[in-house]
ChimeraX commands (.cxc) that place a marker at each C-alpha (Angstrom):
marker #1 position -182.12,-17.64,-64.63 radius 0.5
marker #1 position -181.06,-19.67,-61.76 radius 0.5
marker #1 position -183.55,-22.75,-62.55 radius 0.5
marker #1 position -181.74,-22.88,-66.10 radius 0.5
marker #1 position -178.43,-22.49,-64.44 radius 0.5
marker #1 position -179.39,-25.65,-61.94 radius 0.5
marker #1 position -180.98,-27.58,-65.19 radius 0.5
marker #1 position -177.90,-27.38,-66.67 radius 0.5
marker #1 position -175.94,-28.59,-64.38 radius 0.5
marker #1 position -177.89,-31.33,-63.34 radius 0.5
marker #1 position -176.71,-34.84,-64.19 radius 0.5
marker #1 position -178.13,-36.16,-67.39 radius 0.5
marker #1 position -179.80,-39.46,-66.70 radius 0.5
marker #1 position -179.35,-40.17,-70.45 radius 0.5
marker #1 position -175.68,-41.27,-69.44 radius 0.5
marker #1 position -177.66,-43.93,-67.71 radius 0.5
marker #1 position -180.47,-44.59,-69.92 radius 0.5
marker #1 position -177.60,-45.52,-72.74 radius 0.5
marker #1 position -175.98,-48.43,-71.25 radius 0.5
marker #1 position -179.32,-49.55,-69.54 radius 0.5
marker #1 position -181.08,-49.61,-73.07 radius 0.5
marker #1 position -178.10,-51.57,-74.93 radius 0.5
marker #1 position -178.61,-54.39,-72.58 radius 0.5
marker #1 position -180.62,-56.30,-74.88 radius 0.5
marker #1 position -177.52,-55.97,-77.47 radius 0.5
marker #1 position -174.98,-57.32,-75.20 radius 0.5
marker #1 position -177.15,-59.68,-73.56 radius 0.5
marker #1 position -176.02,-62.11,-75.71 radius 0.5
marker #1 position -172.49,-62.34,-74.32 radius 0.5
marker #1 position -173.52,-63.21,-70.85 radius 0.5
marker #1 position -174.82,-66.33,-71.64 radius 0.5
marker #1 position -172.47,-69.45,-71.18 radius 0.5
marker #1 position -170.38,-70.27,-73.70 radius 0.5
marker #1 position -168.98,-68.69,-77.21 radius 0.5
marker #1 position -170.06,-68.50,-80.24 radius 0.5
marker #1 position -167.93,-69.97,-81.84 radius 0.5
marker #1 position -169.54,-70.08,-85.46 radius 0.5
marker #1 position -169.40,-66.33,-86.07 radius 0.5
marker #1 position -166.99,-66.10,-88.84 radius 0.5
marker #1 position -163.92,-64.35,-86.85 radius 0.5
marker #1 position -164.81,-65.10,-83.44 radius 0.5
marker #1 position -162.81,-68.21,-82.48 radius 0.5
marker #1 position -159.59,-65.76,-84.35 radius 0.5
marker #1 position -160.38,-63.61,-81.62 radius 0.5
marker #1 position -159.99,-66.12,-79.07 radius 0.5
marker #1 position -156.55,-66.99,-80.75 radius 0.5
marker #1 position -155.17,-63.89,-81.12 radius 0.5
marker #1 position -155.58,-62.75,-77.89 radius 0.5
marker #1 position -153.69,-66.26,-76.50 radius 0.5
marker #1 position -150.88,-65.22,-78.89 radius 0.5
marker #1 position -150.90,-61.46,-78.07 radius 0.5
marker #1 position -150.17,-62.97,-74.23 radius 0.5
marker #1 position -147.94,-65.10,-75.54 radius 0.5
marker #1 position -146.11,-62.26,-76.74 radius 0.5
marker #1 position -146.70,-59.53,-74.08 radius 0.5
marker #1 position -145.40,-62.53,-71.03 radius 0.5
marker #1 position -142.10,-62.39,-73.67 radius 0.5
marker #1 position -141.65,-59.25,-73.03 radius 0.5
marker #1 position -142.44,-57.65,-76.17 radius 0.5
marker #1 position -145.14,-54.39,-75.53 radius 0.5
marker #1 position -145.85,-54.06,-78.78 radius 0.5
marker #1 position -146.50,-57.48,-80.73 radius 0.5
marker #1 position -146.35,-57.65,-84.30 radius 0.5
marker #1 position -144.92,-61.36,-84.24 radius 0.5
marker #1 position -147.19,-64.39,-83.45 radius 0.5
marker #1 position -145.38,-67.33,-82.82 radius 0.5
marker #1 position -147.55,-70.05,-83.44 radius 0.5
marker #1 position -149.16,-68.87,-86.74 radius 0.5
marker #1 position -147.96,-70.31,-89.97 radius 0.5
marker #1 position -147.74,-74.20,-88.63 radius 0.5
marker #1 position -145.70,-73.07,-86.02 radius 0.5
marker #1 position -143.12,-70.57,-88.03 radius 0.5
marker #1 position -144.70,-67.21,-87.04 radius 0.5
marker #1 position -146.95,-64.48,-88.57 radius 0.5
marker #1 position -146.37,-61.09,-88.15 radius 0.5
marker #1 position -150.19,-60.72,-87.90 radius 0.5
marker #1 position -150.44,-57.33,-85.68 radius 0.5
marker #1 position -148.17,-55.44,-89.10 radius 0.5
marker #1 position -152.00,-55.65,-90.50 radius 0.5
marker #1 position -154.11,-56.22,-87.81 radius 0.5
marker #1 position -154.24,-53.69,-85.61 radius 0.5
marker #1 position -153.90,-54.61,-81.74 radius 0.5
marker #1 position -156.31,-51.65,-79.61 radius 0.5
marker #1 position -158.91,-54.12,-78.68 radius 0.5
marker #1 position -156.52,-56.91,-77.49 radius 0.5
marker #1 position -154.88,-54.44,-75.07 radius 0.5
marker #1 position -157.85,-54.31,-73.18 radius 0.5
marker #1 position -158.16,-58.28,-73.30 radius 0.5
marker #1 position -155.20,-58.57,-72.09 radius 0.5
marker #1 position -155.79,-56.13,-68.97 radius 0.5
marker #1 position -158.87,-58.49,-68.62 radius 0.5
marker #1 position -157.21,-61.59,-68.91 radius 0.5
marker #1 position -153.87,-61.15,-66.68 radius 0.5
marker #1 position -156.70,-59.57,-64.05 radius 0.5
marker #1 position -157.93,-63.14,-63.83 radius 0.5
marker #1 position -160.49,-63.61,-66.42 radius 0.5
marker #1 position -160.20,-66.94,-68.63 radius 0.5
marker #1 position -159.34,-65.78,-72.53 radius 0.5
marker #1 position -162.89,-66.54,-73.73 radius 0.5
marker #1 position -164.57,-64.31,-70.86 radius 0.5
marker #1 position -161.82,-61.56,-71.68 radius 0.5
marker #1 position -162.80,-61.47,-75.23 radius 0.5
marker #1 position -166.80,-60.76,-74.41 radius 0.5
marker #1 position -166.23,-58.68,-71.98 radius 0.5
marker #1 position -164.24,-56.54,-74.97 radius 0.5
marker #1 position -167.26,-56.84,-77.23 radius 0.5
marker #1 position -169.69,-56.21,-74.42 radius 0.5
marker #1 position -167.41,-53.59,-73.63 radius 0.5
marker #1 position -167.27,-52.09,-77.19 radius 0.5
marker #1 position -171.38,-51.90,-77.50 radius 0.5
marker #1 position -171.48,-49.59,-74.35 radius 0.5
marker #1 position -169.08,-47.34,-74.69 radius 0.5
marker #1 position -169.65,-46.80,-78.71 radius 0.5
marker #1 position -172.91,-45.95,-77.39 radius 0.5
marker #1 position -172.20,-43.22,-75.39 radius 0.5
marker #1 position -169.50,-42.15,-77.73 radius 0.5
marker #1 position -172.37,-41.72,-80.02 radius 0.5
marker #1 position -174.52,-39.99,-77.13 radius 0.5
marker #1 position -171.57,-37.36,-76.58 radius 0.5
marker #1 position -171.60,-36.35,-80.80 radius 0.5
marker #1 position -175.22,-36.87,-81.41 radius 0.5
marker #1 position -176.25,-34.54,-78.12 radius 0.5
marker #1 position -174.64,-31.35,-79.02 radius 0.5
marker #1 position -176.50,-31.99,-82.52 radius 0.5
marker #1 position -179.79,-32.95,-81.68 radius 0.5
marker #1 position -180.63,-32.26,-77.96 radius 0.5
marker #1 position -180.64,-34.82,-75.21 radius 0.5
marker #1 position -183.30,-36.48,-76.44 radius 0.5
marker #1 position -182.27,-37.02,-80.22 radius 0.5
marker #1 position -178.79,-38.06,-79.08 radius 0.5
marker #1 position -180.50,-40.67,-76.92 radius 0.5
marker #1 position -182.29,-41.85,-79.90 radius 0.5
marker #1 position -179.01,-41.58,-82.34 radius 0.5
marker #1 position -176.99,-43.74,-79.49 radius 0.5
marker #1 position -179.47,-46.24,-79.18 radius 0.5
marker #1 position -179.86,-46.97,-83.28 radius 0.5
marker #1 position -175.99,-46.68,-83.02 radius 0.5
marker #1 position -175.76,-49.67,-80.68 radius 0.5
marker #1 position -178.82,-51.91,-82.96 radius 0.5
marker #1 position -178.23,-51.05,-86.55 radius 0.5
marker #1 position -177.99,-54.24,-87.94 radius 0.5
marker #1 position -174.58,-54.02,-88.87 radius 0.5
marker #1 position -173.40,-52.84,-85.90 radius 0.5
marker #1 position -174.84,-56.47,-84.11 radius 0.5
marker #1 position -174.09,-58.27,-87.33 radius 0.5
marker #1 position -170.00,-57.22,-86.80 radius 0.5
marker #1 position -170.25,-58.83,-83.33 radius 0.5
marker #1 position -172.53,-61.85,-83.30 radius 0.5
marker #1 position -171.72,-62.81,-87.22 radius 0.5
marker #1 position -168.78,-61.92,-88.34 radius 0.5
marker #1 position -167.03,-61.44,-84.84 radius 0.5
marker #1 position -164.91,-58.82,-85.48 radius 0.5
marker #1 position -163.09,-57.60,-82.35 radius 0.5
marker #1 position -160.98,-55.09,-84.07 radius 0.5
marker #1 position -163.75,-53.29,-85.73 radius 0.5
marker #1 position -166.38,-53.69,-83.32 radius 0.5
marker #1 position -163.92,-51.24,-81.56 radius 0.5
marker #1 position -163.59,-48.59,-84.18 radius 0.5
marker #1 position -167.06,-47.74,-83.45 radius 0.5
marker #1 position -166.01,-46.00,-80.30 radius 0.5
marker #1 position -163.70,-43.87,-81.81 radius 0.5
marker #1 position -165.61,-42.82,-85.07 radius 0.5
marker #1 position -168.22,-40.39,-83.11 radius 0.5
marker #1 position -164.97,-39.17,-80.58 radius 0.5
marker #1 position -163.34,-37.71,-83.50 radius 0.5
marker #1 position -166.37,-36.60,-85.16 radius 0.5
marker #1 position -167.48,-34.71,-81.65 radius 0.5
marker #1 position -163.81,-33.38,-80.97 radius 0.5
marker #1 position -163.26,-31.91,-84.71 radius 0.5
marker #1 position -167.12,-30.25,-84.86 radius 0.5
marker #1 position -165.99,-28.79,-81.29 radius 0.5
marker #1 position -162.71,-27.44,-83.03 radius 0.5
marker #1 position -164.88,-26.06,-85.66 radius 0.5
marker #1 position -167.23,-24.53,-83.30 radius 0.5
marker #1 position -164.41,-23.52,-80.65 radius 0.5
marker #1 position -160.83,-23.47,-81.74 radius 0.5
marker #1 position -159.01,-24.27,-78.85 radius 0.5
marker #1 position -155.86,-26.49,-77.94 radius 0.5
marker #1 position -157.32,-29.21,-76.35 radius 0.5
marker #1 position -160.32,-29.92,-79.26 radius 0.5
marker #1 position -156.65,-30.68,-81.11 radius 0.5
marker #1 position -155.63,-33.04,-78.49 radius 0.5
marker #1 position -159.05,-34.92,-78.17 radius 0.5
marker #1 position -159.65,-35.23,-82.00 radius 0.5
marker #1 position -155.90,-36.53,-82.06 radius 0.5
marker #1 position -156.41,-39.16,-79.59 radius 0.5
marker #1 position -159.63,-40.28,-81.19 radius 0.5
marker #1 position -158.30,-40.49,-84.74 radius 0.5
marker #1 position -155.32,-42.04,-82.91 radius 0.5
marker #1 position -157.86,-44.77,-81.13 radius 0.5
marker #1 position -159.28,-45.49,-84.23 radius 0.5
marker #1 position -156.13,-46.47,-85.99 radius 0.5
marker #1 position -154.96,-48.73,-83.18 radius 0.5
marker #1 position -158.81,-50.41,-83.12 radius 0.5
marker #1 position -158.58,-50.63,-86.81 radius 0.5
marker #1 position -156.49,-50.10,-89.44 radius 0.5
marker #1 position -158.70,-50.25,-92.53 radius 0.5
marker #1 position -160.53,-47.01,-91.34 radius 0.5
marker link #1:1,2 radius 0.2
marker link #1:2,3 radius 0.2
marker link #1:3,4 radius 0.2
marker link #1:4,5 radius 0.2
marker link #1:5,6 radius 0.2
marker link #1:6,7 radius 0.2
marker link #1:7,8 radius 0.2
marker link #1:8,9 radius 0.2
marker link #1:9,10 radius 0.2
marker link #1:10,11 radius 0.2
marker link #1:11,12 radius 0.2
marker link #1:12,13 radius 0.2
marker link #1:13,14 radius 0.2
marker link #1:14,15 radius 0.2
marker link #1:15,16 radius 0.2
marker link #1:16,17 radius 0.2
marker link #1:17,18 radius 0.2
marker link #1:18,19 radius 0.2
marker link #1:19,20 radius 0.2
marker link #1:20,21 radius 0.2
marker link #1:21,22 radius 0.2
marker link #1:22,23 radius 0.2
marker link #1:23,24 radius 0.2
marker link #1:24,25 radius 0.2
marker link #1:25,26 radius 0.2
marker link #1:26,27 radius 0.2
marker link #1:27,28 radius 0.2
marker link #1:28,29 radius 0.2
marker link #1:29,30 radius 0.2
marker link #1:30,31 radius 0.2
marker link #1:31,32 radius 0.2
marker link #1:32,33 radius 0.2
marker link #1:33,34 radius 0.2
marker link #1:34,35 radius 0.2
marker link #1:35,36 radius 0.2
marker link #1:36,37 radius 0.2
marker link #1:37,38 radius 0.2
marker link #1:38,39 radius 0.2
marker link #1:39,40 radius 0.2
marker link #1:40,41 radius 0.2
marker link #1:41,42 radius 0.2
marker link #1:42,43 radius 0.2
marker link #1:43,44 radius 0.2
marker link #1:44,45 radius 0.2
marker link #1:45,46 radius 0.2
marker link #1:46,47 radius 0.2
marker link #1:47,48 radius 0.2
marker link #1:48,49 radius 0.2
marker link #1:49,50 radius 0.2
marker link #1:50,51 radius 0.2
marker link #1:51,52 radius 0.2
marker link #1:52,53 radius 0.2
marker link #1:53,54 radius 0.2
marker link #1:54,55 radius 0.2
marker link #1:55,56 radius 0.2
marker link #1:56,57 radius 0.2
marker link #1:57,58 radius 0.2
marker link #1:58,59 radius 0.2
marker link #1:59,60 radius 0.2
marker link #1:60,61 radius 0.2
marker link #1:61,62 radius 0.2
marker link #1:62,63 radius 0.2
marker link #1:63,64 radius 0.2
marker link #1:64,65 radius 0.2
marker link #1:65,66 radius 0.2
marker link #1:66,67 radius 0.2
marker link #1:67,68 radius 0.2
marker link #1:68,69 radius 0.2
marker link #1:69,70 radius 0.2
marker link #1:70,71 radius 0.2
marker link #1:71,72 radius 0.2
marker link #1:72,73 radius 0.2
marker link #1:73,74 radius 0.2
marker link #1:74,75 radius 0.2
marker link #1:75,76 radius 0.2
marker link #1:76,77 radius 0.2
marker link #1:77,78 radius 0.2
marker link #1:78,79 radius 0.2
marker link #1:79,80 radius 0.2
marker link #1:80,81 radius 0.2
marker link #1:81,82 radius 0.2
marker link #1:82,83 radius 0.2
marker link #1:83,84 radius 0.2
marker link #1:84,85 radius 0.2
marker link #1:85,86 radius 0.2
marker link #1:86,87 radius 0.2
marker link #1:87,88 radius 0.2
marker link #1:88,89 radius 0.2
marker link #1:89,90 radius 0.2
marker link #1:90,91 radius 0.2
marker link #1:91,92 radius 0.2
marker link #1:92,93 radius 0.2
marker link #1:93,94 radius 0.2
marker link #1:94,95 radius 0.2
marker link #1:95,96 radius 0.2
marker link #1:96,97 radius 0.2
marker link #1:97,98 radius 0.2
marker link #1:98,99 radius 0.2
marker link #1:99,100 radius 0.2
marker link #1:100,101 radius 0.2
marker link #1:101,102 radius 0.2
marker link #1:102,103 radius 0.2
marker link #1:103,104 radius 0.2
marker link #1:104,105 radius 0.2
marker link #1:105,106 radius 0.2
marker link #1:106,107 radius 0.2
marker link #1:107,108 radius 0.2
marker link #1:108,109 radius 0.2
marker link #1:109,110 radius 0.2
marker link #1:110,111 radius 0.2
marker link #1:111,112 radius 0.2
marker link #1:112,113 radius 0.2
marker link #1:113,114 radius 0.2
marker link #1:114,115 radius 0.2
marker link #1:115,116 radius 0.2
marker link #1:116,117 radius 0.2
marker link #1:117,118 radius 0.2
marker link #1:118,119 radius 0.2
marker link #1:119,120 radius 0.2
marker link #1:120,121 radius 0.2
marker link #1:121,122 radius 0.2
marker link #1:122,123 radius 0.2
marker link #1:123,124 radius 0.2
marker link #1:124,125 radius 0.2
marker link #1:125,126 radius 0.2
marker link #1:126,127 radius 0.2
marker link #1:127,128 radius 0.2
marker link #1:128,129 radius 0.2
marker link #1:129,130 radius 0.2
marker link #1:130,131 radius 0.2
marker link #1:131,132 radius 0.2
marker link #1:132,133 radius 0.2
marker link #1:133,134 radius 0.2
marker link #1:134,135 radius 0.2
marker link #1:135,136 radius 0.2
marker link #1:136,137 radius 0.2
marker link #1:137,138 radius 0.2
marker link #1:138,139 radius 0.2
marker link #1:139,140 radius 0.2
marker link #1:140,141 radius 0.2
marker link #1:141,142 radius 0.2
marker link #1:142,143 radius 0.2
marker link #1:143,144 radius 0.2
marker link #1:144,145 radius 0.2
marker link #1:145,146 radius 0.2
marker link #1:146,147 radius 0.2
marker link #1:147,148 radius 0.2
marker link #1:148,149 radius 0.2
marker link #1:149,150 radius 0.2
marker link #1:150,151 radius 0.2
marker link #1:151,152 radius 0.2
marker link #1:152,153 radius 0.2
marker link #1:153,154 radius 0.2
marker link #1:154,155 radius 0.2
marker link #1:155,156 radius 0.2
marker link #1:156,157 radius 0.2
marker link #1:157,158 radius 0.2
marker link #1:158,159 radius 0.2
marker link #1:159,160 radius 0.2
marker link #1:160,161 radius 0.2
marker link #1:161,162 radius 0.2
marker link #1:162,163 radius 0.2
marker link #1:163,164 radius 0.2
marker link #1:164,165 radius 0.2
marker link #1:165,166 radius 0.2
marker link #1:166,167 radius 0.2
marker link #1:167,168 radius 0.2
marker link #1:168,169 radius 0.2
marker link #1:169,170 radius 0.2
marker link #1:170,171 radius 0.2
marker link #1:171,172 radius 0.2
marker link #1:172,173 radius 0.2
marker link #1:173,174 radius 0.2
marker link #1:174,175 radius 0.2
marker link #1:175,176 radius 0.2
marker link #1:176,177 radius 0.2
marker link #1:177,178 radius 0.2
marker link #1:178,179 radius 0.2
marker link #1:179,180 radius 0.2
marker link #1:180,181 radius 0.2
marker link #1:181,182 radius 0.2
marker link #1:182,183 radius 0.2
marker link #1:183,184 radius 0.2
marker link #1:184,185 radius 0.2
marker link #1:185,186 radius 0.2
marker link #1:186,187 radius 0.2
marker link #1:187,188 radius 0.2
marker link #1:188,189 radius 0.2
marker link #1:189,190 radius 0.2
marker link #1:190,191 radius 0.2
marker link #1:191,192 radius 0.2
marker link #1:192,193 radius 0.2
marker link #1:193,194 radius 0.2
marker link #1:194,195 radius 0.2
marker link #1:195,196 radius 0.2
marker link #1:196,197 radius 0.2
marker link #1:197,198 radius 0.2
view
């Protein structure tokens, strides 16, 4: 009893073993350099030198762009939604350049929707099934194609939040409790501000 009592609450390595084994995924993003020909990626680059634009205004929540349109304005965050370029930002006015900022996101993005994945797919399939399910979460080919192809920030992001809500609502399921509210609520409320169209 007191061996499955310590095995329990010994640290599972598989927190590790999840970032360690989606290094070949984000590997990509070290290199010098952008890739600039992915279909969204230089937008990324731009929208995150107007968000700053508009957060040094003042403004905490931009909707406006002021250089869009030939110079008459866009209000491109009423349909794009802004979670991703937060973080940027918090990258970029801690010093890094806007390019580095916006693959550090992505990189960023791959991890943690990762272990997001690790958390949901564990209390379904064991430790070692939810290592599995993380891993194929990170490579699916869509999941690379988002980033490296079509660069899309935004959505690259909602894959974090997807198996956080799925994890907090089969928890409330399971265990009806206050907080299982809370967590699904901030999830579904993560993926709305990473992406609208989900």
């Amino acid at each position: 009893m007191l061996y499955n009592i310590a095995m329990k609450r010994r640290f599972d390595l598989n927190w590790l073993l999840v970032p360690l084994l989606s290094i070949f995924a984000v590997a990509p993003l070290t290199q010098p350099g952008y890739f600039w020909g992915a279909h969204d990626a230089r937008h990324s680059v731009y929208f995150l030198v107007e968000f700053d634009r508009a957060i040094r205004d003042g403004v905490l929540y931009p909707r406006w762009m002021p250089d869009f349109n030939f110079g008459y304005g866009y209000p491109f965050f009423n349909i794009y939604s802004p979670g991703a370029f937060y973080l940027s930002e918090g990258l970029h006015l801690a010093g890094l350049d806007f390019v580095t900022a916006t693959k550090a996101i992505f990189a960023l993005g791959l991890i943690l929707s990762g272990l997001a994945m690790y958390l949901y797919a564990r209390r379904l399939l064991g430790r070692n099934g939810g290592l599995v399910a993380a891993v194929a979460y990170v490579y699916i080919p869509y999941r690379l194609a988002d980033i490296y192809v079509r660069g899309a920030l935004a959505e690259s992001w909602a894959f974090v939040f997807f198996p956080l809500a799925l994890w907090a609502f089969h928890q409330l399921g399971d265990t009806p409790r206050p907080r299982y509210v809370a967590y699904g609520a901030l999830a579904l409320g993560g993926m709305v501000l990473a992406h609208y169209a989900l």
